[in-house]
C-alpha positions as CSV (number, residue, x, y, z in Angstrom):
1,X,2.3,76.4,122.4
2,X,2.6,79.0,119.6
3,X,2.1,82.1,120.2
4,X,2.0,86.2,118.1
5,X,4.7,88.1,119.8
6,X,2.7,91.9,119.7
7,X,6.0,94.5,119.6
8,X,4.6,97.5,121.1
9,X,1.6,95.8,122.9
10,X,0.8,98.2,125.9
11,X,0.5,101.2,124.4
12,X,-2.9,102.9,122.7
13,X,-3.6,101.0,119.8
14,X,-1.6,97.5,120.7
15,X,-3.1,97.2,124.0
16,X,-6.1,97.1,122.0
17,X,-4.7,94.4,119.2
18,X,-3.6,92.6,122.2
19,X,-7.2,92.7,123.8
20,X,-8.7,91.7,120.3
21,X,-6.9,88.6,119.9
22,X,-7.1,87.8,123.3
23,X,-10.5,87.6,123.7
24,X,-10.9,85.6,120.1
25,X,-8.7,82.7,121.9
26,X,-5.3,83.4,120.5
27,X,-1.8,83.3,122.4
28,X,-0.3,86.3,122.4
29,X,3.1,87.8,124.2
30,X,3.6,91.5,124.6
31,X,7.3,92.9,124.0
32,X,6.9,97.1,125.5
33,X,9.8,99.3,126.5
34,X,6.7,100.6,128.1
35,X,7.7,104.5,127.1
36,X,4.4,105.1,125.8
37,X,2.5,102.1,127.0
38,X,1.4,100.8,130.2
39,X,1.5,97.6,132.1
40,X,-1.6,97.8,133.2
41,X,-2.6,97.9,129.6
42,X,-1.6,94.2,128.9
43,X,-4.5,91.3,130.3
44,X,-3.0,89.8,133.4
45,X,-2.8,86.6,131.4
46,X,-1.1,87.4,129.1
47,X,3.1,87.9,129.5
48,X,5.0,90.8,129.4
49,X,8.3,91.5,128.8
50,X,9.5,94.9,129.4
51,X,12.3,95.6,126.3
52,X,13.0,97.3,123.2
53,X,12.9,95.8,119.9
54,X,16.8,97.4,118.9
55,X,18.0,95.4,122.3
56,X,19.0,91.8,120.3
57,X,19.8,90.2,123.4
58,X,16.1,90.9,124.6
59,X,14.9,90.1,121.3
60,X,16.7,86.6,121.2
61,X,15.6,85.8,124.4
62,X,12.3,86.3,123.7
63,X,12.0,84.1,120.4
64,X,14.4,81.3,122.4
65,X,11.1,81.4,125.8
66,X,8.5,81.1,123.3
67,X,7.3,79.5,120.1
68,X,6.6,82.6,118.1
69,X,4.5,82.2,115.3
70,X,4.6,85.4,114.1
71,X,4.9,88.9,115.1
72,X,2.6,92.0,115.5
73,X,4.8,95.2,115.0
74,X,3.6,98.3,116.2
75,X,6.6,99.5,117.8
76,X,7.0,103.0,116.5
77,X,7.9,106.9,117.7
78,X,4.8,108.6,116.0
79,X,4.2,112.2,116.4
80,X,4.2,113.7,113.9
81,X,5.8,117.3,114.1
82,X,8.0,115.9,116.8
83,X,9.6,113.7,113.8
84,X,10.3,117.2,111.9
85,X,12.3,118.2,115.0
86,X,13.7,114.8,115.8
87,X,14.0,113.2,112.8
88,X,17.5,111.3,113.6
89,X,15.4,109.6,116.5
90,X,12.5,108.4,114.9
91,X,14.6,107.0,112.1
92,X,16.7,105.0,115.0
93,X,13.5,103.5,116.9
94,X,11.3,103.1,113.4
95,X,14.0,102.2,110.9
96,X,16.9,100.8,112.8
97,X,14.4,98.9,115.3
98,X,12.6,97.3,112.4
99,X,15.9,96.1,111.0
100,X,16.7,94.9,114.4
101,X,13.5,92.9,114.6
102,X,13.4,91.6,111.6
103,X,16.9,90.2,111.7
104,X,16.2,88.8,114.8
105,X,13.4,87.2,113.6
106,X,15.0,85.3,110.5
107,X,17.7,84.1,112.7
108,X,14.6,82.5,115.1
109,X,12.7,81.0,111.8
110,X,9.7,83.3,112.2
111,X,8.3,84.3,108.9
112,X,5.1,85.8,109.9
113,X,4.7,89.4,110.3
114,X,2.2,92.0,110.4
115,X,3.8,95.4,110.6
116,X,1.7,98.8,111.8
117,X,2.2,101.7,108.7
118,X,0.3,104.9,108.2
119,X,-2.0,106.8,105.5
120,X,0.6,109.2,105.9
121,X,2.9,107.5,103.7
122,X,0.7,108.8,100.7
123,X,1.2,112.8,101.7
124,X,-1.1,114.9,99.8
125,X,-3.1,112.6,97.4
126,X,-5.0,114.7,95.0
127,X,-7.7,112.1,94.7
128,X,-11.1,111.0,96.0
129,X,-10.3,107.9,97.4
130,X,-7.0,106.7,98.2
131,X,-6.5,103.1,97.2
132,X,-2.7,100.8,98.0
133,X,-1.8,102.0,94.1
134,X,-2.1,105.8,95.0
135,X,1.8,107.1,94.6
136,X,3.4,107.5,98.2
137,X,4.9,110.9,98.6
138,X,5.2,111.2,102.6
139,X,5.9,114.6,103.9
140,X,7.2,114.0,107.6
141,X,10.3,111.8,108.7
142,X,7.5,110.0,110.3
143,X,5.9,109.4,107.5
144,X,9.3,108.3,105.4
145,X,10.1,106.1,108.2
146,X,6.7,104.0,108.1
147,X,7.2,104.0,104.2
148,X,11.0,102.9,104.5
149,X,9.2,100.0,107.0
150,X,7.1,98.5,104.3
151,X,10.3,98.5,102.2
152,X,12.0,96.6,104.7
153,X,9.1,94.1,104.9
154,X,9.0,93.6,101.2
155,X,13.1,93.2,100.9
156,X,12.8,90.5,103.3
157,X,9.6,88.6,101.8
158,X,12.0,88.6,98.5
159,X,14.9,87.5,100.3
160,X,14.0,85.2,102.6
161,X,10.4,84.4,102.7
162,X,8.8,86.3,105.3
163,X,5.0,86.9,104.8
164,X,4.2,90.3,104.9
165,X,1.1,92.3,105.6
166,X,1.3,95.8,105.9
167,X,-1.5,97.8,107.6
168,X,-2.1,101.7,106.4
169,X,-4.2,103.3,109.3
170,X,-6.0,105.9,108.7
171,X,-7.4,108.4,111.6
172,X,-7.7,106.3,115.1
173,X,-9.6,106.8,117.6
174,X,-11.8,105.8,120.4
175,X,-11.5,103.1,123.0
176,X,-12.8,99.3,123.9
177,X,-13.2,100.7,127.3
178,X,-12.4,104.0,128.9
179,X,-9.2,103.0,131.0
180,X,-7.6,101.9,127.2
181,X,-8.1,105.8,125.8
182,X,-5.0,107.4,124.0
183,X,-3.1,109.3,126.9
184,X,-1.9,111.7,124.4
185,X,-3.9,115.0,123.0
186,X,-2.5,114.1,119.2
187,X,-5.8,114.1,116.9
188,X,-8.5,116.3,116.7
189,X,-10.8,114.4,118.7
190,X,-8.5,114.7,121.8
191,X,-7.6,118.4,121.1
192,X,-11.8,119.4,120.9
193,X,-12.3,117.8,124.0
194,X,-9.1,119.7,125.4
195,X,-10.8,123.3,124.5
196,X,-14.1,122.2,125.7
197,X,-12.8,120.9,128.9
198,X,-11.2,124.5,129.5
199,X,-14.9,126.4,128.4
200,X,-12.7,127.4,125.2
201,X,-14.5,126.7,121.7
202,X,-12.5,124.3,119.4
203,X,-10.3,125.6,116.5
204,X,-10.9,124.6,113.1
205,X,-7.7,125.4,110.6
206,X,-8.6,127.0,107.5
207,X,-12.2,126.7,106.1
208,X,-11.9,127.3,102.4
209,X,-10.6,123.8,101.3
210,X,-12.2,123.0,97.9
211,X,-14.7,120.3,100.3
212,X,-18.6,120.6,100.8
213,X,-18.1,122.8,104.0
214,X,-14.6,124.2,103.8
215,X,-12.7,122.4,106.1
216,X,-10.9,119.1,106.0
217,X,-12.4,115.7,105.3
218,X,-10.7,112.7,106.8
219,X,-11.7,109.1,107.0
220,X,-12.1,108.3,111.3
221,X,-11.5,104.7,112.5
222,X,-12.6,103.5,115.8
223,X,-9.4,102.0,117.3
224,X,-10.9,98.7,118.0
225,X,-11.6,98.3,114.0
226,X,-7.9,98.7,113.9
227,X,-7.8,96.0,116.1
228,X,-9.7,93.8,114.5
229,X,-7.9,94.0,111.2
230,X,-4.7,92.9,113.0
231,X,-6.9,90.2,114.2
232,X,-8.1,89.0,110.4
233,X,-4.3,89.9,109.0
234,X,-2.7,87.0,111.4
235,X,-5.0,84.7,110.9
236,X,-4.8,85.2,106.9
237,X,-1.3,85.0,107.4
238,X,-1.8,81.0,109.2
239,X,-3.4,80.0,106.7
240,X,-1.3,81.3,103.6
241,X,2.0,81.9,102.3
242,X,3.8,83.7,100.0
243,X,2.3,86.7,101.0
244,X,3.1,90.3,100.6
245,X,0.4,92.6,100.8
246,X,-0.9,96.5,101.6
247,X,-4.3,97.3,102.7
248,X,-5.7,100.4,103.7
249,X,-7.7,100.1,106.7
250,X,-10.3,102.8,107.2
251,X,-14.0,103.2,107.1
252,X,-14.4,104.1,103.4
253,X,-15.9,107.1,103.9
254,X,-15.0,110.7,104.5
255,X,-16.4,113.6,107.2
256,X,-15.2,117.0,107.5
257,X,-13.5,118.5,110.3
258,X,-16.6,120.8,111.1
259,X,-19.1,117.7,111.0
260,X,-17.1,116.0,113.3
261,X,-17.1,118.5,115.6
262,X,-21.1,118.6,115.9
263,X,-20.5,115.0,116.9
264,X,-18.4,115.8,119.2
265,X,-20.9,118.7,120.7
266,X,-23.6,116.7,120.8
267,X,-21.9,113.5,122.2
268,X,-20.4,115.7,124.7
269,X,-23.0,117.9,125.8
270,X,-21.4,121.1,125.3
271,X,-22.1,123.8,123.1
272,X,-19.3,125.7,121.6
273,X,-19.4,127.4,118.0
274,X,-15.8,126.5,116.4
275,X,-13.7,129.4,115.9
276,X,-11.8,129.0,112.0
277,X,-7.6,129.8,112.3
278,X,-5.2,130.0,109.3
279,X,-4.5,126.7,107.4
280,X,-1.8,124.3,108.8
281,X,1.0,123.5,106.6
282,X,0.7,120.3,104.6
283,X,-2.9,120.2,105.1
284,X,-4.0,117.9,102.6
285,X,-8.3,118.4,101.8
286,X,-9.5,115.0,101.8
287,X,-8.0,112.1,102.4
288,X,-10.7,108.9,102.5
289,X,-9.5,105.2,102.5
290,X,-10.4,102.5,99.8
291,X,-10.9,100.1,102.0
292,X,-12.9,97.5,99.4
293,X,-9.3,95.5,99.0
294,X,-9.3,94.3,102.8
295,X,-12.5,93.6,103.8
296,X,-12.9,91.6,99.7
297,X,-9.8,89.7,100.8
298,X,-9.5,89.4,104.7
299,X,-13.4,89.2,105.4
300,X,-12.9,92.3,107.5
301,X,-14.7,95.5,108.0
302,X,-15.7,98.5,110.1
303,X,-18.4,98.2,112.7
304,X,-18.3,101.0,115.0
305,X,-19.8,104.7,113.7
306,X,-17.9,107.3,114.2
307,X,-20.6,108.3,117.2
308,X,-19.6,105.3,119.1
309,X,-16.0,106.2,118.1
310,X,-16.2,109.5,120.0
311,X,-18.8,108.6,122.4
312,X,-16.0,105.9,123.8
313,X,-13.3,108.6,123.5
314,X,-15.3,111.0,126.0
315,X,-15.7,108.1,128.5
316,X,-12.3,107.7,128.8
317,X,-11.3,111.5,128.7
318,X,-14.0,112.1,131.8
319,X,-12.3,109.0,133.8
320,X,-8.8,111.5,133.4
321,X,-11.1,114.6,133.6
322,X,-14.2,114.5,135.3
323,X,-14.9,118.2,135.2
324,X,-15.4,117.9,131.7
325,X,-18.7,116.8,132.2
326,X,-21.4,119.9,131.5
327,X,-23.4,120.5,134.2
């Protein structure tokens, strides 16, 4: 029986890839040191092996149990500023785990892969919308290492055939169901719910970006969108070969950090005027996906607003937090 081997399957958004290909009728097998991830994350049908993708002997062991068709990638370290402080480490788990992987799977004969990257390999793009061709100028080792991935995935395409479909995510959030929310306070979305939780009113940095209101406009993708692009990209991937492609996944359109945060109010409940701090470093002011190239030539595209996004994101937050809930 073949089966997708999903690297990185119980955590936030693989538990969710997992779930979405699942439930469409494909065999999947999750591979999760389960740092980040839980087990409880992972359908009880569905296997688990507990390992990390730079352990070959795990690695071999799992390509020798099962007839791995491809592989789902989303094995990563990816915080940001903890990659400025720890850049040596995410380079090991990002760069040197890839590697790992990928040599792993040409000695196994699996030339299928579909590997997690990041809008943040483009940096500061000084344009309206960001398409694959915008120049990549990341400004994070995190950012480098997801990069440096792609490169890895196109050296091997060249020189040994592996098909190749890289996926640039843009702003996740939200959940398929409130026990699958993102642990972590990482994005905005979690960090406004934080202040709100604690009566605080949410912090907006810098509000004289050359935008329509100021402040920051990003493009917001309900996690289970990202899902369902790793769904569409394996099963492209089946069907063709010779392939090494980019696509931007996002929802094509941009909102500002301020308008979000009036859908966060009046999803939520609470009222709290924003309070505007200094600019964060790096900031870029827009940064909005092109995302005509994947849904023209994977049939995919978004279907949740970025209401239900955050209305799913609150469930799950009230499951952790239940006095979050206004009176």
């Amino acid at each position: 029986m073949k089966v997708w081997l999903v690297a990185g399957g119980a955590g936030y958004i693989g538990s969710h890839v997992v779930k979405a290909m699942y439930d469409a009728g494909e065999n999947v097998v999750v591979l999760d040191d389960l740092s980040t991830g839980a087990e409880h994350n992972v359908p009880d049908r569905v296997p688990l092996i507990v390992g990390n993708i730079l352990d070959e002997h795990t690695l071999a062991g799992v390509f020798e149990d099962h007839q791995v068709e491809g592989v789902v990638n989303l094995v990563a370290r990816t915080q940001v500023g903890e990659s400025v402080e720890l850049p040596l480490a995410h380079y090991h788990q990002n760069v040197e785990g890839f590697r790992v992987l990928l040599a792993a799977m040409q000695r196994a004969g699996v030339r299928k892969l579909v590997y997690s990257s990041s809008a943040s390999v483009y940096g500061m793009p000084d344009v309206d919308l960001v398409t694959e061709d915008t120049p990549c100028a990341p400004m994070s080792p995190y950012g480098q290492t997801k990069l440096i991935g792609e490169w890895l995935g196109e050296a091997a395409h060249h020189a040994f055939g592996m098909d190749v479909i890289n996926l640039r995510y843009f702003n996740v959030a939200g959940a398929a169901a409130p026990h699958m929310t993102d642990k972590r306070v990482l994005n905005l979305v979690p960090m406004v719910f934080e202040k709100l939780t604690a009566g605080l009113p949410p912090e907006i940095f810098g509000d004289d970006y050359s935008t329509p209101d100021g402040t920051c406009v990003r493009d917001y993708i309900h996690v289970a969108d990202i899902a369902s692009a790793h769904l569409a990209a394996t099963r492209f991937l089946r069907e063709q070969h010779g392939v090494a492609r980019t696509f931007n996944v996002g929802q094509g359109r941009g909102l500002s950090v301020r308008e979000l945060i009036e859908v966060i109010t009046m999803v939520t409940g609470h009222t709290a005027e924003p309070v505007v701090t200094a600019r964060r470093p790096g900031d870029p002011a827009k940064v909005v996906a092109d995302a005509t190239p994947i849904q023209r030539e994977l049939g995919w595209t978004a279907r949740h607003s970025v209401v239900d996004m955050v209305a799913s994101a609150w469930q799950g937050w009230c499951l952790r937090h239940p006095e979050a809930r206004p009176a």
